[in-house]
N, C-alpha and C positions, 0 to 999 in steps of 0.2 A: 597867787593862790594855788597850792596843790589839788583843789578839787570843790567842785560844788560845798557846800556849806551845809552841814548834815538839819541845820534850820528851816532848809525850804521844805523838807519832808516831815522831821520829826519833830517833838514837842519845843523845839527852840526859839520858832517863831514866837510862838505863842508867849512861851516865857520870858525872851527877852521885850517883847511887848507890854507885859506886864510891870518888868521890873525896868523898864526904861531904858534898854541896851544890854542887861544881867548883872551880876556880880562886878563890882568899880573895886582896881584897886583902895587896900586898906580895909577892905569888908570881912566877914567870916559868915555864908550862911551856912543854915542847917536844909538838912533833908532826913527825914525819918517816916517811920511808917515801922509798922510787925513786919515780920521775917515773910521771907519770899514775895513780898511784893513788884518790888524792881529795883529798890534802893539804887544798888550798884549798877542799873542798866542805865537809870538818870544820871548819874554819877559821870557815866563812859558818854553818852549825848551830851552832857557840858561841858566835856573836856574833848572831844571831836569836834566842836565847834570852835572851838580856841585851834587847834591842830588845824583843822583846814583853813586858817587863815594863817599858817605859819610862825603861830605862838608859843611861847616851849610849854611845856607841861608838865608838870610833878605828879606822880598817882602814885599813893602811899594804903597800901593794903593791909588791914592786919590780919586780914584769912587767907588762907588759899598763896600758890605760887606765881610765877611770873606768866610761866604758861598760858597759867588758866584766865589772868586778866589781859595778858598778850590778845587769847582767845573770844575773849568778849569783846575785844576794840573791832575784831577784823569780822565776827557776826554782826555786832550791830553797823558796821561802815556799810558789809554787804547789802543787808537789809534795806539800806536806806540808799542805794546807790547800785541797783542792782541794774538799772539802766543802761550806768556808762559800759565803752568798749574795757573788755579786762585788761588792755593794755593800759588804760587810762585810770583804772582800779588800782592796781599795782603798781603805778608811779605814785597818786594819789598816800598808799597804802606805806607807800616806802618812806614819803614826805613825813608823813604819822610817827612814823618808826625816829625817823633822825630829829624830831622835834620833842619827843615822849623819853621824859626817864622812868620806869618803874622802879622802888621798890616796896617789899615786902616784909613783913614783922614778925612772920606765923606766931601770932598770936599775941606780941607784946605788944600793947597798948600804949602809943607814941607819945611821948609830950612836945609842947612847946621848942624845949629846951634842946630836945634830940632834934627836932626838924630843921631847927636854929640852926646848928652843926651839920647836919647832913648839907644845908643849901649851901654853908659855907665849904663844905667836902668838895662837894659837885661846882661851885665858881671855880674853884681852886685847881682843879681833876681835869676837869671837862669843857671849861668855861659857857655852863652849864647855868641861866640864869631864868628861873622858870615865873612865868605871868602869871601861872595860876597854880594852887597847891588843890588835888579832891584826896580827901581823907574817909577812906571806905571802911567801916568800923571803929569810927571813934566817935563818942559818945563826948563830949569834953565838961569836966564837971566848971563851978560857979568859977575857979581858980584860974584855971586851963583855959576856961573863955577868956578872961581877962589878956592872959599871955598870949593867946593865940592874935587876939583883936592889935596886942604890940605889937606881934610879929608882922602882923601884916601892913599894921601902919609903916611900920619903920624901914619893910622891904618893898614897898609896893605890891603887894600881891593879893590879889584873891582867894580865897580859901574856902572851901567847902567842905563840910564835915556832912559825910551819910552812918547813918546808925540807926539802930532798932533801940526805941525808949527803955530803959527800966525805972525811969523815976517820971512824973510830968516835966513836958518841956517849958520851958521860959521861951516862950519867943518874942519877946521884946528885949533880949538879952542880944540876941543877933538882928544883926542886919537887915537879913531876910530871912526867912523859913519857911522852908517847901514841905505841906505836907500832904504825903501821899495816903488815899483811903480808897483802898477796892470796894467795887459795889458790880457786881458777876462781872460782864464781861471788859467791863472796863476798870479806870482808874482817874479818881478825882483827885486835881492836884489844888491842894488848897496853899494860896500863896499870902503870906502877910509880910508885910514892911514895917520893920521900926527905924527904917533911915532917913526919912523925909524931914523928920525935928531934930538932927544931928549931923554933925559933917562924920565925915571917915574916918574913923578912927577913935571916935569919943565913943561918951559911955551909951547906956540904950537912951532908946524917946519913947514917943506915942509908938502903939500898935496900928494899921492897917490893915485890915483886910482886904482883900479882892475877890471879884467874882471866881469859883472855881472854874478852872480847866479840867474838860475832858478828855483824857489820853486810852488810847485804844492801842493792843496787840497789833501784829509783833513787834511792832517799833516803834510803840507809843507816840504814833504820829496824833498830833491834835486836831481836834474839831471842832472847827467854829459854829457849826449848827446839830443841835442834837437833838436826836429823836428821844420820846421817852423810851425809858426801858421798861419790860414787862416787871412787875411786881412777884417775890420770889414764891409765891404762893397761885401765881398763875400758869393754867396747866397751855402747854402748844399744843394745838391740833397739827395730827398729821400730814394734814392737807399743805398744812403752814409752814412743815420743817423740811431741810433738806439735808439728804447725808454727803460728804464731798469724802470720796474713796478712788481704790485705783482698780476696784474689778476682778483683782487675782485669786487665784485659787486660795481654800481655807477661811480664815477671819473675813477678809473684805467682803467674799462672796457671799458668806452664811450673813456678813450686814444689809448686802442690798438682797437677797431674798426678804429677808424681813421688813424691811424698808417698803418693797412694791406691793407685800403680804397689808401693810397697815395702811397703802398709799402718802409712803414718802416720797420726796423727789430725789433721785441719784445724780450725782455728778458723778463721773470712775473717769479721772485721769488717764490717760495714758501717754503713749508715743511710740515710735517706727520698732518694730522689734518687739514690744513690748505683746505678754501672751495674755488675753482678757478672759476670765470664765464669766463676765457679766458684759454685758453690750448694751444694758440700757442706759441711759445719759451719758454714753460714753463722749469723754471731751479730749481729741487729741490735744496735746502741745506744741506747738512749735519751736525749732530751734532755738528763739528769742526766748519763750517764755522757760522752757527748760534751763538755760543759761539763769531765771532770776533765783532757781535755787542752788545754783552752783556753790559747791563747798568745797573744801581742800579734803581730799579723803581723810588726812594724814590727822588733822583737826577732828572729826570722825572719831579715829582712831583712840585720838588722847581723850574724848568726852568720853566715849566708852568701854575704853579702858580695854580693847580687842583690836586686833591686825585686819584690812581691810586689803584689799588690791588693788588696782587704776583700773580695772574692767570697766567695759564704757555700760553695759548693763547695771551693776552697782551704782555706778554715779548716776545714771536715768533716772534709776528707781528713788535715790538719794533725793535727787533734784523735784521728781514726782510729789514725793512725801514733804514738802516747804511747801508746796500747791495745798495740799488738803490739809495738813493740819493750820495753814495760814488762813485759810477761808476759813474755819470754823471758829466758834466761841466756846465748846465743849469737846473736846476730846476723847471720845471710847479705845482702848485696845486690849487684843487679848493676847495675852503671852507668858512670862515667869518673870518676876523680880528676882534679880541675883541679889547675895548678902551687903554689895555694894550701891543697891538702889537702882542699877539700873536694871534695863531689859534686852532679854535676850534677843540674837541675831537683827538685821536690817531696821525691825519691827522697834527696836529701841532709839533710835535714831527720830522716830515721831515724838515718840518721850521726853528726848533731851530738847525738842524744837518746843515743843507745849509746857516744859518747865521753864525755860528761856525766856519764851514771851508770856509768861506766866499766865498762859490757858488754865481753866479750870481743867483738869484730867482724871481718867479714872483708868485703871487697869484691873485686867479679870483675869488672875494668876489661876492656871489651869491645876498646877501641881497642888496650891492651896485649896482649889475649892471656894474663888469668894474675890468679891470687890474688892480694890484698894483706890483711896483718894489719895492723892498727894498734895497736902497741907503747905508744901513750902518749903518742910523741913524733913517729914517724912511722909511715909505710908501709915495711911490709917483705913482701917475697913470699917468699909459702911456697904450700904442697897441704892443705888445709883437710879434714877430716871431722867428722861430725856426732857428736860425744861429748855429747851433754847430754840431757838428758830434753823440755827446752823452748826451741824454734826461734825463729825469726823470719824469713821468707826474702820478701824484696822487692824491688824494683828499679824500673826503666825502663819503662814502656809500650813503646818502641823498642827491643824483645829480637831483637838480631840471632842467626844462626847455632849462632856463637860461644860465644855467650853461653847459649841452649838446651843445647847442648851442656855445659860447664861443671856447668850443675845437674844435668843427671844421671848426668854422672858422679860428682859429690858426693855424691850418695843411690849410686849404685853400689858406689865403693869404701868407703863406711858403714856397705852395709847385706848387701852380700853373701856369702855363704855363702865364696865363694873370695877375697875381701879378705882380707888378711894381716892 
């Protein structure tokens, strides 16, 4: 085995639990869910779990480049393995690589018949013969099921098709089918079987249900006992919330003034070097725990689309910001959306980790004047208040006016007595 089993952390236990060991050659299941859920981050945890047992892998994308799903293997591996020594990462990491073929479609919508040919490309090429196929943006109509269900009888393989519905789904047409439904901070994975009145490879049976799975951020690790969740209509008292920040100068600080002003509790990360304009709850790091946000700058770079340095202050603060936006369930930050979705300087780097693990988020663009949520797919303005137990509020060193102002009236209409 190249490396622990991404199952003992993340939602694999669970599912393979469910489904009796996962997805058996000859199957095709489904995974679906609305956009920005995680589709593709479940997608990359079934297919790492094949991978660390040294099984090939086929990952067939029809959005986005090699890069970028290159980029999500090596986030969610970190995520889930942030423990081992990095020598032990990067072997682990390398195994991944020489087991995993990617490719990509941008945009053409694969059939049966193409993937037929590709695996026969790839034996032929590569001798390249993959256990398992994940299909990220294929929807497969009544047809396409049928072929896909031959293809995989006929080659032994496993198949997983992820996709966002446009029609209702048939789930007694597959195998198995995973579906995902957020409810705030989590995600419920509802799983049903129609293969238990059927061998591999035949047509459907009876439906199944199971109990759902709760999956939680950022690595939708599962949980076998759950608290209830508050009701989205119930307000937190302050007493009850806590903000997790790093202390610095601008956004962070103007969060934790307002925070001790309405009696929140602060966590402000820090570490050796690191300069605080806030000292209350301050929580150094340790060398260990700053390692479990270690990132590749260069990876960084390509999410946000801007040149970063090796400065070991950049990576601190990097490493910092995986500490608080992973503690929280709500994400605040104040900064500017660029025309490409993301945000500007360090401060966006929380952004892309709360779009990732698909935190609820909000961003307070100073140039605009106004809240934006990000739905998934984009930015949408709305009036933000603090419903969650556990915060995150960060931003810009360069907190103009505007922007001071926004945060507290955020903790305002949240926290006060005369807020509706």
């Amino acid at each position: 085995m190249a490396g622990p089993e991404s199952g003992d952390r993340g939602p694999l236990r669970a599912i393979q639990g469910a489904l009796g060991g996962g997805l058996r050659p000859g199957e095709v299941g489904a995974i679906y869910a609305r956009a920005g859920v995680g589709k593709s981050s479940l997608l990359v945890h079934l297919a790492l779990e094949r991978l660390l047992r040294e099984e090939p892998v086929l990952h067939v994308a029809v959005q986005g480049g090699v890069e970028s799903v290159r980029d999500a293997y090596e986030s969610i591996f970190t995520g889930l393995h942030h423990a081992q020594k990095p020598l032990e990462r990067a072997e682990a990491l390398l195994s991944v690589e020489r087991h995993r073929v990617i490719h990509c479609t941008r945009g053409r919508v694969p059939l049966a018949a193409g993937i037929d040919t590709l695996l026969q490309s790839l034996a032929e090429a590569m001798e390249f013969a993959p256990r398992l196929v994940v299909m990220d943006g294929l929807e497969p109509s009544e047809d396409e099921l049928l072929a896909l269900r031959d293809l995989a009888s006929r080659r032994g393989l496993a198949i997983w098709c992820g996709f966002t519905p446009t029609r209702p789904v048939n789930d007694v047409a597959f195998h198995v089918s995973l579906e995902m439904v957020p409810e705030r901070a989590v995600v419920w994975l509802h799983v049903r079987k129609g293969r238990d009145s059927r061998p591999a490879g035949s047509g459907p049976g009876e439906i199944a249900e199971l109990a759902p799975i709760r999956l939680e951020s950022p690595t939708f690790v599962a949980r076998e006992e759950d608290a209830p969740l508050p009701s989205p209509s119930t307000r937190v008292k302050a007493s009850e919330c806590t903000i997790y920040s790093g202390g610095a100068y601008g956004s962070e600080a103007a969060f934790g003034e307002a925070a001790e002003k309405w009696g929140v509790r602060e966590v402000n990360f820090t570490f050796d070097g690191h300069v605080q304009a806030r000292t209350r709850g301050a929580h150094p790091l340790t060398e260990q725990e700053l390692a479990a946000g270690e990132v590749s700058l260069a990876y960084v770079s390509r999410r946000l689309r801007r040149g970063y340095g090796e400065g070991t202050m950049i990576r601190r603060v990097l490493q910092s910001l995986w500490h608080q936006v992973g503690a929280a369930q709500v994400v605040y930050v104040v900064g500017a959306i660029q025309e490409d979705g993301t945000v500007t300087g360090g401060t966006g780097w929380s952004v892309e980790l709360a779009r990732m693990w698909n935190k609820r988020l909000w961003v307070f663009d100073q140039e605009k004047d106004g809240w934006y949520r990000w739905n998934g797919e984009d930015w949408v303005e709305g009036t933000p208040i603090i419903d969650a137990a556990a915060i995150c509020g960060t931003g810009t060193r360069y907190l103009s006016p505007v922007g001071k102002a926004a945060i507290e009236a955020l903790f305002e209409r949240s926290f006060s007595p005369k807020a509706p």
